[in-house]
GUDREN-912677 format. One record per residue (C-alpha): x, y, z; residue in three letters. Coordinates in pm, whole numbers, plus 50000, padded with zeros to 5 digits. Example, Ala and Ser with C-alpha at 12.3 -4.5 7.8 and 13.67 -1.06 7.14 Angstrom:
REM residues 2
512304955050780ALA
513674989450714SER
END
This chain:
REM residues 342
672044633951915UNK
673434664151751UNK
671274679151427UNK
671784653151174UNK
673634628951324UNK
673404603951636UNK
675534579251815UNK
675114544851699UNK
677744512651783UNK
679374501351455UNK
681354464451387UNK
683254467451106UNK
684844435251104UNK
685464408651315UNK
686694420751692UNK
685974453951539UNK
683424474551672UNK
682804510851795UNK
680764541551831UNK
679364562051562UNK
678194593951463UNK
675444585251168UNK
672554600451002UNK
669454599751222UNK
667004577551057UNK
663764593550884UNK
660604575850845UNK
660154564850488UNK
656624554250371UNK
655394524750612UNK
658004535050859UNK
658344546051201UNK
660924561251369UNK
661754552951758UNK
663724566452055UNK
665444535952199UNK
664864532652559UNK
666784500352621UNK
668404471552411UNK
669364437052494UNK
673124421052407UNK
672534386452278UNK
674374355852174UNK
673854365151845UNK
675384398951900UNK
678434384352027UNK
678504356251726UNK
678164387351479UNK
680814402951704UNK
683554374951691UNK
682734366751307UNK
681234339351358UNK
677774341851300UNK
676864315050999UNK
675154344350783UNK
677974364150790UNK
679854332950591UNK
676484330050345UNK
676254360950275UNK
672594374750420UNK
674864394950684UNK
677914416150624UNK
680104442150778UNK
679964473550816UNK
676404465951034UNK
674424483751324UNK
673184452151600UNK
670444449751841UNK
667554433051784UNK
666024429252158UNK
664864466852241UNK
662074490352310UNK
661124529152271UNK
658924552652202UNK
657934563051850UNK
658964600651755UNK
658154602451386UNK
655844583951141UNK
655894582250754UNK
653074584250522UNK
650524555550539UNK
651384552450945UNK
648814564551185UNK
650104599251315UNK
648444584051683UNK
651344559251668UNK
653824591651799UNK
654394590552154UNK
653594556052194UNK
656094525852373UNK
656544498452161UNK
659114467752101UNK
659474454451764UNK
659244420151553UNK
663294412251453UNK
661724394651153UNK
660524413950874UNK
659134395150575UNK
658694406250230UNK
655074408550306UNK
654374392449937UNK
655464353949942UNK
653154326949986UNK
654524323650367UNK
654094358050461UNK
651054356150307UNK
650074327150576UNK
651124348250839UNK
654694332250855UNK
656724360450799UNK
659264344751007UNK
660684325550772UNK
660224342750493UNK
663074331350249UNK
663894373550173UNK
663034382950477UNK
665164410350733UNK
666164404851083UNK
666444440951221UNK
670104442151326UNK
671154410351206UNK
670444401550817UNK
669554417950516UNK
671004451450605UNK
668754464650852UNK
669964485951109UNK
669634472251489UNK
668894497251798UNK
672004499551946UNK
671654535951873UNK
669914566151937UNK
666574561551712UNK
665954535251551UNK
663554531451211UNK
661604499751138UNK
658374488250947UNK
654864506251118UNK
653904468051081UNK
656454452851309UNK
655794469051624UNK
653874461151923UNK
652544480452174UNK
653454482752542UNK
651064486152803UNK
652144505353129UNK
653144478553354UNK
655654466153079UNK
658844488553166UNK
661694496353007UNK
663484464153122UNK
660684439353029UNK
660344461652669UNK
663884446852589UNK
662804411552699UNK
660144405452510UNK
661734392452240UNK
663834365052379UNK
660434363252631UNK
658614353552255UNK
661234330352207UNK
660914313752544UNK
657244316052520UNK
657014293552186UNK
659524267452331UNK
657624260552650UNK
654274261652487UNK
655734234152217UNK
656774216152553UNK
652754208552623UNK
653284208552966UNK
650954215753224UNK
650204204953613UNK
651284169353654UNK
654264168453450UNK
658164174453456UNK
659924195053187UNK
664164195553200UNK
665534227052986UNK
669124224352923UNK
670794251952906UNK
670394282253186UNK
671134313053015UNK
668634342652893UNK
666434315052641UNK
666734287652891UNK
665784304753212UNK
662764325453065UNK
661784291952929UNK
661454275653215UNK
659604304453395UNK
656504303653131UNK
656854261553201UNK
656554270753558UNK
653834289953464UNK
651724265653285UNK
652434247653606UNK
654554220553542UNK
657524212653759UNK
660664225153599UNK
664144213953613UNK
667224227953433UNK
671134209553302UNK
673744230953305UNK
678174226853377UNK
678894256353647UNK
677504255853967UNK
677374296053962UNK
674344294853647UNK
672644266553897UNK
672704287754201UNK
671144313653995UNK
668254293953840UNK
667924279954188UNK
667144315054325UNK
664514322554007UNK
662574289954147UNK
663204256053949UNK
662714226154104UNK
665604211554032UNK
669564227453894UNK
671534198553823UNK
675464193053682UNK
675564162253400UNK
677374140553701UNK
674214147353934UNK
671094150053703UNK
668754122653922UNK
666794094653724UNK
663394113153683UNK
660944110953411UNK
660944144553179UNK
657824145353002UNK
659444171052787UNK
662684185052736UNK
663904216552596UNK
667744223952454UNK
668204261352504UNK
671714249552491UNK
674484255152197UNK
676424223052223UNK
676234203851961UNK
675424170152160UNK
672624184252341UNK
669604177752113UNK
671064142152112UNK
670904140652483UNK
667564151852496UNK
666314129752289UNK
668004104352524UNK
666444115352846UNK
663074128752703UNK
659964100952846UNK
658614080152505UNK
655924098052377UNK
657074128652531UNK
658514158852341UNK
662054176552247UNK
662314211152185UNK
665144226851975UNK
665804263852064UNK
669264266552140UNK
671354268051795UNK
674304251851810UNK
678184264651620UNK
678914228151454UNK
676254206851329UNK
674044184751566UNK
673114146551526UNK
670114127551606UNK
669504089051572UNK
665754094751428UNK
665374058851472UNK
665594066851874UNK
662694092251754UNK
660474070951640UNK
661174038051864UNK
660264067252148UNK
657314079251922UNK
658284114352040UNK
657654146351895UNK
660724170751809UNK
660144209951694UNK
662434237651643UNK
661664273151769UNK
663704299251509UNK
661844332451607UNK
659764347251910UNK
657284363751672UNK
654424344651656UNK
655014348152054UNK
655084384352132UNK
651734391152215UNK
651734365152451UNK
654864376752682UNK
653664415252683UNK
650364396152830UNK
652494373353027UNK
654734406953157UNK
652034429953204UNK
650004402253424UNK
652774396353656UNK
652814358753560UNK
656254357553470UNK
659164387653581UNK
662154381353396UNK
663484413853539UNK
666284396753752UNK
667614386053476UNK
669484413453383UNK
672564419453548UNK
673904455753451UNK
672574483653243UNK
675774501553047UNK
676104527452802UNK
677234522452396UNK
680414528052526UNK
680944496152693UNK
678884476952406UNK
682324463252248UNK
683684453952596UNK
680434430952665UNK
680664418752347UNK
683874406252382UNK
682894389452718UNK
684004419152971UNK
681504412553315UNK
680274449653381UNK
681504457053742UNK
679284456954000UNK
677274429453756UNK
674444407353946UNK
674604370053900UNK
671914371453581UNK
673284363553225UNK
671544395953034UNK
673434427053004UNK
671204455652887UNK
672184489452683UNK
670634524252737UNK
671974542552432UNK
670414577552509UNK
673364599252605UNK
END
């Protein structure tokens, strides 16, 4: 950071993306500003990347735009109506900001508000893969001590994972299957492990298996081998668009589906194979009514995503990982996260 300006990573279009000098965000009224310590690269990141992201096509997204939405700091400047004791502090922060006004924010649903934000995604708020960072006073949580830089930038996929697996109501006794082990699907099944039940995950290589092996699941199967067990729940953390059909398929009658993973083509489900099964489907959109609970879950020790990450780079390799590039000297997890202080 130089004066007035900073380093921030830019896409301009699709396949188009680079670093920045911009103007160093101030605090407006309500805001704060933050230091970024550490930002996740998600799928959406890469979907915003490639173009293909479906709110780029109606319209709530456009280019030029500033992503990251999975980060952490430490607040360096307030504006009016913020506590000044708010400086100095580490905090993460809710993507989803809500008008604040409409009858669902109101309720405490901010999360889908219909005019709502998603810091570095929609509505035109910058994301954190930059040097500071300013969002609404409101949004941010505080992080206690144990909760380092590393689990800062999970929390929000760890809010995510949190809501799916308590939608699962699972608990000693029964068997959840998540399909799907990347970031949402593994972190999933850690807080199902958690609750106690006994976890297995679907996935098609052998290399995302041996991983989820490693983290502790039960079970890591390829479609050919997947054994004939009961799944009192089942969770798709998956983006193909057959998978919420399959769960339905292998999910126990009476048990329950979970929708997480968002698919690029639209899904189909035979609801009459819902309600022969009398079993209960929800969809997870946002981690935020789940953030408290995986800073608890983090600072406890109950669940340690931290192997999850494979490699830590700079915001110059940002465009490189989002165009698929492995870091070198990468471990075998499927996060890649971003330091952007020079």
């Amino acid at each position: 950071m130089s004066g007035c300006t900073m380093q921030a990573f830019v896409l301009t279009g699709p396949g188009e993306g680079s670093v920045r000098e911009v103007p160093v965000p101030v605090a407006a009224p309500g805001e704060a500003v933050v230091e970024v310590e550490r930002v996740g690269v998600c799928g959406t990141d890469v979907e915003l990347f490639t173009g293909e992201l479906a709110y780029l096509h109606s319209g709530h997204s456009s280019y030029p735009l500033r992503p990251g939405h999975e980060w952490c700091g430490r607040v360096v400047q307030v504006g009016d109506a913020v506590d000044a004791a708010l400086v100095g502090r580490r905090v993460m922060g809710d993507t989803m900001l809500g008008d604040r006004n409409c009858r669902r924010c109101r309720r405490g649903r901010q999360h889908v508000c219909e005019h709502r934000q998603e810091v570095g995604i929609r509505g035109g708020r910058h994301g954190a893969l930059a040097e500071r960072l300013a969002v609404p006073a409101c949004s941010l949580r505080e992080l206690p001590d144990p909760v380092d830089a590393v689990l800062g930038a999970l929390v929000e996929p760890g809010g995510n994972a949190w809501r799916a697996a308590s939608a699962a109501e699972v608990g000693a006794g029964d068997r959840a299957l998540v399909i799907g082990p990347g970031t949402i699907g593994l972190l999933t099944a850690m807080f199902l492990r958690a609750a106690g039940a006994e976890v297995h995950l679907l996935g098609v290589t052998e290399a995302s298996l041996g991983f989820a092996r490693e983290l502790g699941s039960t079970g890591a199967w390829l479609p050919e081998t997947l054994p004939d067990l009961p799944f009192d729940a089942v969770v798709d953390a998956s983006t193909a668009a057959g998978s919420p059909a399959l769960a339905l398929e292998l999910v126990e009658p009476a048990g329950r589906m979970v929708c997480i993973g968002i698919a690029g083509t639209p899904s189909t489900v035979d609801t009459r194979t819902l309600l022969l099964k009398d079993v209960t489907a929800v969809g997870v959109l946002s981690g935020s009514p789940g953030l408290d609970a995986a800073i608890s879950a983090y600072a406890s020790g109950e669940v340690d995503p931290r192997p999850l990450v494979a490699a830590t780079v700079g915001l110059d390799r940002v465009a490189a990982v989002l165009a698929g590039e492995r870091p070198e000297g990468a471990g075998a997890g499927p996060k890649v996260h971003v330091d952007p202080r020079p």
